[in-house]
One Martini backbone bead per residue (centre of mass of N, CA, C, O) as a GRO file, in nm:
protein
  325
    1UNK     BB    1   4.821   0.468  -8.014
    2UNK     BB    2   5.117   0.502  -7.828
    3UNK     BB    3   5.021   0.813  -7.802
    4UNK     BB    4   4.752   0.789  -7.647
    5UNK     BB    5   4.828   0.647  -7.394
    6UNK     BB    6   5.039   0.824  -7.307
    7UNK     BB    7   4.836   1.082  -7.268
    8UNK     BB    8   4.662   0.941  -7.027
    9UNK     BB    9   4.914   0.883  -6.838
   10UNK     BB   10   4.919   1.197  -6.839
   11UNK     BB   11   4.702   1.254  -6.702
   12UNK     BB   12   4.667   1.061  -6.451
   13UNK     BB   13   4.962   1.210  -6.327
   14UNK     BB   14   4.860   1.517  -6.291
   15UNK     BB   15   4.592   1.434  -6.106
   16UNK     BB   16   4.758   1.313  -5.870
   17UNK     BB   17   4.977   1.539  -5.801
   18UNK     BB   18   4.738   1.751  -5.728
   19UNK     BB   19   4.611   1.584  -5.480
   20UNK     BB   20   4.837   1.602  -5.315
   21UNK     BB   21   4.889   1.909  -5.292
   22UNK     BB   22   4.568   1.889  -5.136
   23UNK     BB   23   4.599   1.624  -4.928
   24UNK     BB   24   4.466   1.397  -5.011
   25UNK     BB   25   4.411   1.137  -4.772
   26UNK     BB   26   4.380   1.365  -4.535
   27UNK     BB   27   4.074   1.458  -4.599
   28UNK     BB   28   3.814   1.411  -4.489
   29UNK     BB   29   3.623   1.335  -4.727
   30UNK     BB   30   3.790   1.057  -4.740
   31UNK     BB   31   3.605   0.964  -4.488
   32UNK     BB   32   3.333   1.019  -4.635
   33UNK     BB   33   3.023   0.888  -4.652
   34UNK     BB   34   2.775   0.869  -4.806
   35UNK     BB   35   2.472   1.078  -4.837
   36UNK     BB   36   2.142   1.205  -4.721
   37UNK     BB   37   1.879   1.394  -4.726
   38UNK     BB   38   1.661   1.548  -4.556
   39UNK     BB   39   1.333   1.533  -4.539
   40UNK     BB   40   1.328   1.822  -4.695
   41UNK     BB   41   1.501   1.775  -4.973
   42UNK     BB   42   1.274   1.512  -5.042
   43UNK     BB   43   0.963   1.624  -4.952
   44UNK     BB   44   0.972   1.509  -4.645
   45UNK     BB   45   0.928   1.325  -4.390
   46UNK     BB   46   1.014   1.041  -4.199
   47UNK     BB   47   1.165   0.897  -3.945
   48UNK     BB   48   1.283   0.590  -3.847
   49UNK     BB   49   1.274   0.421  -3.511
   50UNK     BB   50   1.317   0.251  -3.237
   51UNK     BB   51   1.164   0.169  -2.940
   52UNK     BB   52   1.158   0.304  -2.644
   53UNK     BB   53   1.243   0.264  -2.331
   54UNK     BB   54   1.119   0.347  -2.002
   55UNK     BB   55   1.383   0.322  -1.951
   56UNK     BB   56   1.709   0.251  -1.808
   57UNK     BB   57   1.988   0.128  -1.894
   58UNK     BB   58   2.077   0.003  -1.580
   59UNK     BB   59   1.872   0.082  -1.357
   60UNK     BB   60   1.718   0.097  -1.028
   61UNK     BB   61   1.393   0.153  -1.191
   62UNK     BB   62   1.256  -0.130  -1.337
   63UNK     BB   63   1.103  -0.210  -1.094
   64UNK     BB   64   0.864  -0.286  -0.863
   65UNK     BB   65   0.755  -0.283  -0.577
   66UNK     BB   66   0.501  -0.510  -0.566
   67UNK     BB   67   0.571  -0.682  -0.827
   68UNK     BB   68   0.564  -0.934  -1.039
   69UNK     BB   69   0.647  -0.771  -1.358
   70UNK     BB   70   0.799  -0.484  -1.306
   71UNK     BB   71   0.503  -0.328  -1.279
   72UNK     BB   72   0.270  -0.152  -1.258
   73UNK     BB   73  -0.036  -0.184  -1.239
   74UNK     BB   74  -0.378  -0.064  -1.325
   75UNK     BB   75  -0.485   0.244  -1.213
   76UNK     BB   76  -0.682   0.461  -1.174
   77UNK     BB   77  -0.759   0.813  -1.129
   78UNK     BB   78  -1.055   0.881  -0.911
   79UNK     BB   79  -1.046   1.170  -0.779
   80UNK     BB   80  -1.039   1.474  -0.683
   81UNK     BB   81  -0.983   1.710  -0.976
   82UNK     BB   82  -0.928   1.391  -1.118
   83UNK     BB   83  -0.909   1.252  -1.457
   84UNK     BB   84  -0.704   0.915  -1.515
   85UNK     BB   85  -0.499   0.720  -1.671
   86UNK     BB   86  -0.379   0.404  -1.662
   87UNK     BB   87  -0.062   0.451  -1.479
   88UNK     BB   88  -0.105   0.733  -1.412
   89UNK     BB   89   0.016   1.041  -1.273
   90UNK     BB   90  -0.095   1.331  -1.122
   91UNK     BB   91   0.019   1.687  -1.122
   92UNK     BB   92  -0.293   1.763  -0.993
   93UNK     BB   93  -0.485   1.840  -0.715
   94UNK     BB   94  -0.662   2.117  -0.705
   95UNK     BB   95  -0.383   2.303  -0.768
   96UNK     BB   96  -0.204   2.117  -0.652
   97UNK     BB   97   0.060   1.876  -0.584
   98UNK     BB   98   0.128   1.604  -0.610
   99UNK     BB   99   0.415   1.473  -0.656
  100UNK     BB  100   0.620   1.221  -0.674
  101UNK     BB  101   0.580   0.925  -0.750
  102UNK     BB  102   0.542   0.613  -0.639
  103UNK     BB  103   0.601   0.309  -0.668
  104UNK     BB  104   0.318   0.229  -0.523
  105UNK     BB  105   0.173   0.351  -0.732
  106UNK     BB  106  -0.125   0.113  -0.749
  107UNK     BB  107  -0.097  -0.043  -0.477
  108UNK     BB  108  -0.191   0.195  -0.275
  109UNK     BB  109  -0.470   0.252  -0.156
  110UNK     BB  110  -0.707   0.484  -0.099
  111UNK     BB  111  -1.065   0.584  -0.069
  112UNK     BB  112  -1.127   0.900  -0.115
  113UNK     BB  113  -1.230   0.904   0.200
  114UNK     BB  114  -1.380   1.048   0.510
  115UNK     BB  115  -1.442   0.955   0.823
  116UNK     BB  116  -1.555   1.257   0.999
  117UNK     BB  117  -1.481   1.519   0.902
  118UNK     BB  118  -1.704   1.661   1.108
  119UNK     BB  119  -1.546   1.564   1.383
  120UNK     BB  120  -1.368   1.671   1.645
  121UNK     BB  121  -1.295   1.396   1.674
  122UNK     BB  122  -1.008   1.201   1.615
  123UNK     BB  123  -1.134   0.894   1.654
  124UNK     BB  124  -1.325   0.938   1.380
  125UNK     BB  125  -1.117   0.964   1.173
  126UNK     BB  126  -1.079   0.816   0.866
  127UNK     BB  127  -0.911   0.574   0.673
  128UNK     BB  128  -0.812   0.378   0.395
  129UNK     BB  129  -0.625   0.095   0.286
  130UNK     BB  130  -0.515  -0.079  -0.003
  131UNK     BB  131  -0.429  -0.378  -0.131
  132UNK     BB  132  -0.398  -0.485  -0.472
  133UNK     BB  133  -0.292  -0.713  -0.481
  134UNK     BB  134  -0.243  -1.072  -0.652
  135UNK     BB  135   0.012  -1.028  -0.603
  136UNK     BB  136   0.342  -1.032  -0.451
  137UNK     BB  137   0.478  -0.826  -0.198
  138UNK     BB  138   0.507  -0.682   0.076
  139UNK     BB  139   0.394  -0.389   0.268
  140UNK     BB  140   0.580  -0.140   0.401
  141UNK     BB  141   0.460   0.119   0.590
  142UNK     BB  142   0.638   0.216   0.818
  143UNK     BB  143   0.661   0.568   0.796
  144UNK     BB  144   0.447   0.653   0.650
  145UNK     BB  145   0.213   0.911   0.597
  146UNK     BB  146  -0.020   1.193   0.633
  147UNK     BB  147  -0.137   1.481   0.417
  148UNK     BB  148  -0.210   1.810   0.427
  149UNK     BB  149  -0.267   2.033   0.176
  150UNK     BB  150  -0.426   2.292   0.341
  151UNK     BB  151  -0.242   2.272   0.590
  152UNK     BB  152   0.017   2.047   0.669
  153UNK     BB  153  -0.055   1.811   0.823
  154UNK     BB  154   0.129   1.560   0.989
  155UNK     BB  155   0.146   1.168   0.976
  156UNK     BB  156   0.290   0.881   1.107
  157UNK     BB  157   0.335   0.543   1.074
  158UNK     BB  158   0.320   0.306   1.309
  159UNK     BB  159   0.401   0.112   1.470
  160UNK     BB  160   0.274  -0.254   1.597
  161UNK     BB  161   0.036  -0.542   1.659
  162UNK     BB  162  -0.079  -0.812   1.587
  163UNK     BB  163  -0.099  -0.941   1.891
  164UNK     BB  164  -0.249  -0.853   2.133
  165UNK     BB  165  -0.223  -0.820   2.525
  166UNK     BB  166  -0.351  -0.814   2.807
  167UNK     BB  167  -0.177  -0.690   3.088
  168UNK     BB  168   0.103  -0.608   2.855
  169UNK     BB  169   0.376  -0.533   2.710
  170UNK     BB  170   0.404  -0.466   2.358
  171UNK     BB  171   0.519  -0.562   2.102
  172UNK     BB  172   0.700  -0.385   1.811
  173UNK     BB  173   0.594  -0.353   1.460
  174UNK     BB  174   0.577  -0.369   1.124
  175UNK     BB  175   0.366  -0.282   0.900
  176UNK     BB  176   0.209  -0.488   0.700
  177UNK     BB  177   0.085  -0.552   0.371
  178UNK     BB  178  -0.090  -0.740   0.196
  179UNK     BB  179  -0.234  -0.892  -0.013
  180UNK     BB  180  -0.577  -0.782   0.036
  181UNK     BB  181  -0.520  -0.585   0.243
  182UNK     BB  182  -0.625  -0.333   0.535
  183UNK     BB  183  -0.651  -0.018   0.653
  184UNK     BB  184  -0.730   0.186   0.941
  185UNK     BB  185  -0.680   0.562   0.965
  186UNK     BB  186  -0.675   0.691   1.283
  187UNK     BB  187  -0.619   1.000   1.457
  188UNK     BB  188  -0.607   0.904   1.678
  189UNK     BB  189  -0.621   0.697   1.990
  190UNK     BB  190  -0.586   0.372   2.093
  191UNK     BB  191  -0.750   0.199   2.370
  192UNK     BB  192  -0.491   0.019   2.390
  193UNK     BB  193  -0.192   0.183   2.292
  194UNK     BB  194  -0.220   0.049   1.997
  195UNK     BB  195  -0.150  -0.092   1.729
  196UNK     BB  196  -0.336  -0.370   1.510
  197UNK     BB  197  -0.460  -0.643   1.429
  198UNK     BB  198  -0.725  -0.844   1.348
  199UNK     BB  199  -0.925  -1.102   1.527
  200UNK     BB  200  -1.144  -1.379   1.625
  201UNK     BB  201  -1.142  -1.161   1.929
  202UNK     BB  202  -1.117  -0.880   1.960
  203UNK     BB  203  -1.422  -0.769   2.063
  204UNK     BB  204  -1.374  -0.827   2.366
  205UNK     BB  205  -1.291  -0.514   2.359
  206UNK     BB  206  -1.594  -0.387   2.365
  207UNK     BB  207  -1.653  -0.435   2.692
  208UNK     BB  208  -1.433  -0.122   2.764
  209UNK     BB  209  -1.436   0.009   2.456
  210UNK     BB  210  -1.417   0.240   2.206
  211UNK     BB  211  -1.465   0.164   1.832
  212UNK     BB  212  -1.375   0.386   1.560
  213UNK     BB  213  -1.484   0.168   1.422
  214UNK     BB  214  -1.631  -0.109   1.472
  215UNK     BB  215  -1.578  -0.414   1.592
  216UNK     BB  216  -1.602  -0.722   1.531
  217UNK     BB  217  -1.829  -1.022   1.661
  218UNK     BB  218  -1.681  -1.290   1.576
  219UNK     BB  219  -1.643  -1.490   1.775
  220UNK     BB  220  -1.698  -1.777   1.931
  221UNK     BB  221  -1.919  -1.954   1.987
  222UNK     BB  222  -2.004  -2.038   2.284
  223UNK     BB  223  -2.101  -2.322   2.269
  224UNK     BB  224  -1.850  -2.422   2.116
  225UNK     BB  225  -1.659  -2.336   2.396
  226UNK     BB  226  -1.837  -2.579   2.564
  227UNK     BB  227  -1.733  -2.805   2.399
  228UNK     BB  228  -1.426  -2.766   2.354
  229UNK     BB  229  -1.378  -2.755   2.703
  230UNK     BB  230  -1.521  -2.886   2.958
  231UNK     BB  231  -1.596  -3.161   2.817
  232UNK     BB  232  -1.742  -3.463   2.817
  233UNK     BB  233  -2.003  -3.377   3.046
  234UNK     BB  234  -2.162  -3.132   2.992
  235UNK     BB  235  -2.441  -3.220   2.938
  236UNK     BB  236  -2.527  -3.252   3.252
  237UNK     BB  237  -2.473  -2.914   3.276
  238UNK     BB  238  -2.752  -2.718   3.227
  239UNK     BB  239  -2.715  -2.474   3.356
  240UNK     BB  240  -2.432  -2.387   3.176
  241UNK     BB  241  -2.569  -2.414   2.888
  242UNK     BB  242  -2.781  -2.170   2.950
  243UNK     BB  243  -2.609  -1.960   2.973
  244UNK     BB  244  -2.435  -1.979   2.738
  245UNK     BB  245  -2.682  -1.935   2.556
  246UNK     BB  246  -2.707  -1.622   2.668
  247UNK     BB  247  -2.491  -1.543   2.523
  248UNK     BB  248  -2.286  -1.332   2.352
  249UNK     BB  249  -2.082  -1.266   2.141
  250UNK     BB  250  -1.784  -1.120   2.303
  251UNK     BB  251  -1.870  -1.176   2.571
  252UNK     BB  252  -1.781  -1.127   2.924
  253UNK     BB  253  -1.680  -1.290   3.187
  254UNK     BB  254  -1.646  -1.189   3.548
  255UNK     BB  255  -1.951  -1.373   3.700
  256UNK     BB  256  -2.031  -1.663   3.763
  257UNK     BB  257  -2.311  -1.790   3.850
  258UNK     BB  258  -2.520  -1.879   4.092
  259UNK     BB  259  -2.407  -2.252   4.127
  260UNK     BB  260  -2.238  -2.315   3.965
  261UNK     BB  261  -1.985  -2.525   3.857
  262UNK     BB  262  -1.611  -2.557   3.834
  263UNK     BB  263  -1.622  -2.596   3.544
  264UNK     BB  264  -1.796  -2.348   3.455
  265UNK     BB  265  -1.606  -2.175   3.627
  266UNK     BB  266  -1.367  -2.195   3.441
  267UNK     BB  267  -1.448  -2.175   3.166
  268UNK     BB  268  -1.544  -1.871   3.157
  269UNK     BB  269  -1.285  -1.752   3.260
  270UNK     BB  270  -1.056  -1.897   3.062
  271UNK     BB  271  -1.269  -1.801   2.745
  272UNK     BB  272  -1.445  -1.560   2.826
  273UNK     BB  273  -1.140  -1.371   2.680
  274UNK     BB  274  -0.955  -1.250   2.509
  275UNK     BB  275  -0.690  -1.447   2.625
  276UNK     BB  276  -0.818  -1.705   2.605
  277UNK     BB  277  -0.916  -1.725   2.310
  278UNK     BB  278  -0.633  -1.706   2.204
  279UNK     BB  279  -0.516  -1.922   2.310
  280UNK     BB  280  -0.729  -2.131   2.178
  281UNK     BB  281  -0.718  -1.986   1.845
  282UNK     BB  282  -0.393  -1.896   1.689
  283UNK     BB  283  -0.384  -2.207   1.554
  284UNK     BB  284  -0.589  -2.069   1.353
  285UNK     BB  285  -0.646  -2.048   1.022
  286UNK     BB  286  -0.877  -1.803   1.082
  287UNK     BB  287  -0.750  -1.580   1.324
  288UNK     BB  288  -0.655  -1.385   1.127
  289UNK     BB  289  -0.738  -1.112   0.951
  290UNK     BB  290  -0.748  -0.843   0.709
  291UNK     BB  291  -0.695  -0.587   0.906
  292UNK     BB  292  -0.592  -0.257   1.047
  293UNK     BB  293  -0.530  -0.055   1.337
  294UNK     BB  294  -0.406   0.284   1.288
  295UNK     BB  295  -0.283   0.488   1.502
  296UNK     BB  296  -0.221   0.877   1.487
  297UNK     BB  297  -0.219   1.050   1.813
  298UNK     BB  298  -0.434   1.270   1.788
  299UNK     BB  299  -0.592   1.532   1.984
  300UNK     BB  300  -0.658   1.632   1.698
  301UNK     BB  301  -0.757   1.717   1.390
  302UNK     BB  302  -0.671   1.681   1.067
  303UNK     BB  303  -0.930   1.749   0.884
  304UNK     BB  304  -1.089   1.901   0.686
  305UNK     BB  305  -1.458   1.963   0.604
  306UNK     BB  306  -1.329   2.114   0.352
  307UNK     BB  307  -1.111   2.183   0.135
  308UNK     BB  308  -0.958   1.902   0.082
  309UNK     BB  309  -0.630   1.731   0.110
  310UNK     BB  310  -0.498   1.408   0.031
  311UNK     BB  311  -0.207   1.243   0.152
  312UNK     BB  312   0.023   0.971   0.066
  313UNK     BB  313   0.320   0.890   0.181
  314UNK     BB  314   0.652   0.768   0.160
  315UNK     BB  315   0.912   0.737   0.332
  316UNK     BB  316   1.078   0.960   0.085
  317UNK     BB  317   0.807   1.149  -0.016
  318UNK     BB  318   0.653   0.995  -0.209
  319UNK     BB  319   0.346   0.942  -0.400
  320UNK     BB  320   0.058   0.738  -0.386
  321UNK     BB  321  -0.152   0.895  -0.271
  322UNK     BB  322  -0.491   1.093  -0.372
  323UNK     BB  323  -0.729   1.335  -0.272
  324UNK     BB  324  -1.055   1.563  -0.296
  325UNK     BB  325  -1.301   1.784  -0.085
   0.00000   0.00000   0.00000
């Protein structure tokens, strides 16, 4: 047994000299753990891995402007020549380049029709575009696009003003656009030489200059606005409260009728026209509507009568919405 045992300690001892002999512990081989075949030496069969996050972690592309929840809206693309699926920007256009998505894609569309794209006058053609958010941050257009895919036109949107006043040169500032609001952006120049936001005066604009489209007329009611200012006797002024009552709203008042009471005649001169409206209703909660007029300045037409992409691009050119025609 002392023979046999000394035996194998002898072979033992001659195959550790062997490995030393061949690199030992330094060969690669020693620090390869177990491994497994691909899945076609098993026989086929696919590897499990974990969902890829959509975007890159840590980048700076995580969040989208304009979004409560850091994804963009699901809006489906269902312009001309293109049905997208929801959330998805299309690569072509009826052959055209889409272009790069703007994160505000599905955020601000455009209406996907042009208003009188057969009209000479650039006055006469508009397009909408509307903020879809029902929650989320404003969205500032000035500096965005609109371009002609087919010709190559392009014009920028301007600054605007928020609440225009007759007879001064008004303050410029950025559009924004807020959730639920829209803008009608018209290829021409604008009647009273601004962009503006509409509101329960502007009407009375209409009583000198053309506007397409037509602006609202729901200014305040003239019966109301005798109520409100003449004072407390008014109802003694019967002559007066006639007058009034046959006036249509947004009517402007430039000559008193004669024989009017010196009351009847300051109502009419300082509350019957843009400035004096506005002077009396700002500070109502419903003074400011949800459109803006955006005059993009063209003394010719912007679009082709057929045959024609229209694309809305962001500052920095990324395509926000598209369609043909």
């Amino acid at each position: 047994m002392e023979h046999d045992a000394w035996f194998f300690v002898g072979v033992f001892v001659f195959i550790f000299i062997i490995w030393i002999a061949i690199g030992g512990p330094t060969r690669p081989l020693s620090f390869a753990g177990p491994t497994l075949a691909e899945p076609g030496a098993l026989g086929g069969g696919t590897y499990l891995s974990l969902p890829q996050a959509p975007f890159g972690i840590g980048g700076s592309d995580v969040s989208l402007p304009g979004s409560s929840n850091g994804l963009a809206p699901s809006n489906p693309y269902t312009g001309g020549g293109y049905s997208g699926s929801s959330g998805s920007a299309p690569s072509l256009i009826d052959g055209t380049s889409f272009g790069t998505p703007s994160p505000y894609y599905g955020i601000v569309t455009m209406s996907h029709s042009v208003s009188s794209p057969d009209s000479s006058d650039p006055e006469n053609e508009s397009i909408e575009l509307t903020d879809n958010q029902s929650g989320g941050v404003p969205v500032d257009i000035t500096g965005w696009s609109l371009q002609s895919g087919a010709t190559g036109n392009t014009a920028i949107i301007p600054q605007g003003t928020a609440v225009p006043m007759s007879g001064i040169v008004n303050a410029a500032q950025d559009i924004v656009l807020t959730p639920g609001t829209q803008a009608i952006l018209i290829s021409g120049q604008s009647p009273i030489g601004a962009s503006f936001e509409e509101n329960k005066c502007i009407g009375y604009f209409s009583n000198f200059q053309t506007f397409s489209p037509p602006l609202p007329d729901d200014c305040p009611a003239p019966s109301d606005e005798l109520a409100a200012h003449y004072g407390a006797d008014y109802i003694r002024d019967s002559a007066c409260i006639q007058y009034v009552n046959s006036l249509s709203r947004c009517q402007v008042v430039l000559t008193p009728p004669v024989g009017a009471t010196t009351d009847c005649e300051d109502l009419l001169l300082q509350y019957f026209n843009y400035n004096g409206c506005v002077d009396a209703h700002k500070n109502d909660s419903d003074f400011l509507g949800n459109t803006w007029r955006i005059y993009l300045g063209r003394t010719t037409s912007m679009w082709r009568t057929q045959y024609e992409v229209v694309k809305l691009l962001d500052a920095q050119g990324r395509t926000v919405d598209a369609f043909s025609y």
